[in-house]
C-alpha positions in Angstrom: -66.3 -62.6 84.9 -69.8 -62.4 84.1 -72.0 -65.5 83.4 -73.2 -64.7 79.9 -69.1 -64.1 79.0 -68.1 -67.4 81.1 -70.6 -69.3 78.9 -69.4 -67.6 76.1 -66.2 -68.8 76.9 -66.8 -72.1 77.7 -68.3 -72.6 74.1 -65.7 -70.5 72.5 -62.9 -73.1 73.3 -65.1 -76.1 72.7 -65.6 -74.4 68.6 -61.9 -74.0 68.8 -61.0 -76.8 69.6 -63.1 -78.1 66.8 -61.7 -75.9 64.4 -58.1 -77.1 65.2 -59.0 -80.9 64.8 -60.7 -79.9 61.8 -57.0 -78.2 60.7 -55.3 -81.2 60.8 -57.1 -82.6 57.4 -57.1 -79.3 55.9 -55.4 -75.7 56.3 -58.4 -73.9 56.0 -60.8 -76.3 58.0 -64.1 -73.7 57.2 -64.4 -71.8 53.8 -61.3 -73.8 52.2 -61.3 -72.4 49.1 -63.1 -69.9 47.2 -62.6 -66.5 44.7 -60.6 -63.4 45.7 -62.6 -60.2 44.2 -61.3 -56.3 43.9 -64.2 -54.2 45.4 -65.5 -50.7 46.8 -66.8 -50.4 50.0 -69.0 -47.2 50.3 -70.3 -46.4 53.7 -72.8 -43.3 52.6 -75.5 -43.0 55.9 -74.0 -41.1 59.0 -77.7 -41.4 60.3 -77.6 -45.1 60.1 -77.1 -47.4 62.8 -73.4 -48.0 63.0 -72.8 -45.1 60.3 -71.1 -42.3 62.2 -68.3 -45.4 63.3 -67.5 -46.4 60.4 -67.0 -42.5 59.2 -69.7 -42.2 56.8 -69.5 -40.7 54.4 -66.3 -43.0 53.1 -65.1 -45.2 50.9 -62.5 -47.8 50.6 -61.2 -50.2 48.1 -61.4 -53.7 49.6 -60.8 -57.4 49.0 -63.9 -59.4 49.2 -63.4 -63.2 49.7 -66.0 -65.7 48.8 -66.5 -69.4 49.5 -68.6 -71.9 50.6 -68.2 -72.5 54.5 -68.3 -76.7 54.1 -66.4 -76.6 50.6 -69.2 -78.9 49.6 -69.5 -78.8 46.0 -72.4 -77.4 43.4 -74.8 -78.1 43.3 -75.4 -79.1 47.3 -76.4 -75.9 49.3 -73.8 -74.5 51.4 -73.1 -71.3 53.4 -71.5 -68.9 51.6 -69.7 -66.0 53.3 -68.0 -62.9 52.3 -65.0 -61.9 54.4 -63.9 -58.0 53.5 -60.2 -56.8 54.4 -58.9 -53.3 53.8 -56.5 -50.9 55.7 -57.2 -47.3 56.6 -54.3 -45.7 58.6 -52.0 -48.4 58.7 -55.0 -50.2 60.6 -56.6 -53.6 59.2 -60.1 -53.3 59.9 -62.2 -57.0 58.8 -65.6 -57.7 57.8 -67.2 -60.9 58.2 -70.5 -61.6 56.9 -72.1 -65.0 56.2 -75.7 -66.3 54.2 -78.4 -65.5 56.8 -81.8 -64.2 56.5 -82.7 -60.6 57.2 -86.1 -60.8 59.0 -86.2 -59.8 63.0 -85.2 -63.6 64.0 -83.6 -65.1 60.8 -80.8 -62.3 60.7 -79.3 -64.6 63.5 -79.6 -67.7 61.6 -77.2 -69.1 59.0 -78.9 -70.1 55.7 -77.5 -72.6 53.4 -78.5 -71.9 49.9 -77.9 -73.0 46.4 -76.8 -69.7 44.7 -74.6 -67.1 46.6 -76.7 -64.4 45.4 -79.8 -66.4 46.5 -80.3 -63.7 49.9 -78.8 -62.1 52.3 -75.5 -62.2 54.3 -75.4 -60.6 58.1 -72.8 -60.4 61.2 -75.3 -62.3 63.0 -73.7 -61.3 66.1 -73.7 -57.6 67.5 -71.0 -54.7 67.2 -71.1 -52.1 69.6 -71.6 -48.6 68.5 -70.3 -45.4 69.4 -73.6 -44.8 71.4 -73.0 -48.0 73.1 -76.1 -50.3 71.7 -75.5 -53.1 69.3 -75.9 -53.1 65.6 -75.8 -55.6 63.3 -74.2 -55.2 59.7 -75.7 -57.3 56.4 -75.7 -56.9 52.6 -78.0 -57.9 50.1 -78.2 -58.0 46.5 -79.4 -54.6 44.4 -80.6 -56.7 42.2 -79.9 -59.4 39.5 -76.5 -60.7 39.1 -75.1 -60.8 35.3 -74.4 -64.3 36.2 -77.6 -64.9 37.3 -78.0 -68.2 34.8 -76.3 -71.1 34.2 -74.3 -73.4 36.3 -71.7 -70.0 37.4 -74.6 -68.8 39.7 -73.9 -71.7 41.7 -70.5 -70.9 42.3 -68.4 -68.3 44.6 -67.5 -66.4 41.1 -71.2 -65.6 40.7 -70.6 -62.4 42.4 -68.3 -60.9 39.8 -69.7 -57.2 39.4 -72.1 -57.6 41.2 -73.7 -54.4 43.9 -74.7 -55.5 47.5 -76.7 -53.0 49.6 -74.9 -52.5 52.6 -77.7 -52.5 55.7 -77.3 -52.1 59.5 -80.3 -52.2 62.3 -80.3 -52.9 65.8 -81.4 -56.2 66.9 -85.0 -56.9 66.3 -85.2 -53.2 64.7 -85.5 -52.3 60.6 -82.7 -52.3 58.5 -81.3 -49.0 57.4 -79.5 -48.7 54.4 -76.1 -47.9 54.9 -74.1 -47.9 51.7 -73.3 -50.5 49.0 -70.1 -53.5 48.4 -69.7 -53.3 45.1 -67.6 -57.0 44.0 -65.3 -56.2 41.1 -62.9 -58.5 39.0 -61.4 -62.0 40.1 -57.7 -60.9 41.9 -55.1 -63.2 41.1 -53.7 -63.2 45.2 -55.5 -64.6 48.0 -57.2 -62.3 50.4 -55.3 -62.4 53.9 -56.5 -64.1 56.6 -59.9 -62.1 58.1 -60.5 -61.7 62.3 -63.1 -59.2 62.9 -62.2 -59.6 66.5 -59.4 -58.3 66.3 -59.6 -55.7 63.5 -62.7 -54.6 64.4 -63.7 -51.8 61.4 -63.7 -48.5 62.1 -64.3 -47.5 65.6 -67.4 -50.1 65.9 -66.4 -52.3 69.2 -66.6 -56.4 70.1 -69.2 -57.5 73.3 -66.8 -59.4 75.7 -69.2 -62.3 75.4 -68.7 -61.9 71.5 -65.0 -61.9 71.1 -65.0 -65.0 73.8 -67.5 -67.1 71.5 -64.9 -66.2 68.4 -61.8 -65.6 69.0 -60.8 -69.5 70.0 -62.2 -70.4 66.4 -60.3 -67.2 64.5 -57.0 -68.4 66.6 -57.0 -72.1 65.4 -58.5 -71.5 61.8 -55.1 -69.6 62.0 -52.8 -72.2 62.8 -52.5 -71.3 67.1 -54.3 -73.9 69.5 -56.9 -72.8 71.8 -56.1 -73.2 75.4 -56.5 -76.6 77.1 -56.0 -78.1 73.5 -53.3 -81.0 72.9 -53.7 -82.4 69.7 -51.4 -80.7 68.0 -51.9 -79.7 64.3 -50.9 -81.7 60.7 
């Protein structure tokens, strides 16, 4: 085993571990509640980094979840994430992205903010592309939301109808647009339970070092333990 993915490892169980004594005050110990939304995923740019993967040109219709990652509640700032599920082929495929910045160093850093529609959401860690290099995934608003005002652009629900620009760049390169997440109507059923380890999206790939980091976390935030982990679950 390499060092970086022993590390990675290493880490990886320590944050699941976390996770599953987090679970025993809560099911959802991160992102515990938060709006279901109908959407389109439209993957346009088959020149794009990442593009020719995930089959551009394509589209999908998708679940979008959004939440706050604490649950802490308006007006505190939080980190909001979006977690997209649909199936092609019988396949799951996942999309995780959280409230991060977009510039060469703050694309890897989460973001707390007010408003969900406040910036940016990325992968902040790496897929691997068809041609082998990384890329990173991220949306970001086209514009203003119709929700823009008021106490409701606070909230998860703020992104009712609204269009994200879907972007994707090497690390430390430009961002390339990609396509657009367009967030439709509140759904009345939850979204399923999203591992982008796992169901990687179309036929992007996971680092070793990546999938050791995440995958303890995904596992327990699930209801399994991590290894080495006795504290059993509520």
């Amino acid at each position: 085993m390499r060092p970086g993915v022993r590390t990675a490892r290493v880490v990886g169980l320590a944050l699941g571990v976390a996770v599953a004594v987090a679970r025993r005050w809560r099911p959802r110990p991160l992102h515990p509640s938060g709006v279901v939304l109908a959407g389109a995923l439209h993957v346009e740019s088959h020149g794009a980094p990442g593009g020719a993967a995930l089959g551009a040109p394509v589209a999908h219709p998708v679940v979008v979840r959004v939440s706050r990652a604490a649950g802490l509640p308006a007006p505190l700032p939080d980190v909001f994430g979006l977690a997209v599920h649909w199936t092609t082929g019988g396949r799951s495929q996942d999309l995780l992205l959280s409230a991060t910045g977009l510039g060469r160093a703050t694309r890897f850093l989460l973001a707390p903010r007010v408003r969900p529609c406040g910036g940016g959401f990325g992968t902040l860690m790496p897929f691997r592309d068809v041609d082998d290099r990384p890329v990173l995934l991220a949306a970001a608003p086209a514009g203003p939301s119709p929700r823009d005002l008021g106490a409701t652009s606070r909230e998860p629900v703020a992104l009712v109808g609204v269009e994200l620009r879907l972007l994707s760049a090497h690390p430390g390169g430009r961002w390339h647009r990609l396509g657009a997440l367009r967030c439709g109507e509140i759904v009345t059923a939850d979204a399923p339970r999203v591992d982008p380890v796992q169901n990687v999206p179309g036929a992007l790939g996971t680092y070793p070092w990546a999938a050791a980091l995440r995958a303890p976390a995904y596992r327990a935030a699930r209801g399994g333990q991590p290894p080495g982990y006795a504290g059993g679950a509520a």
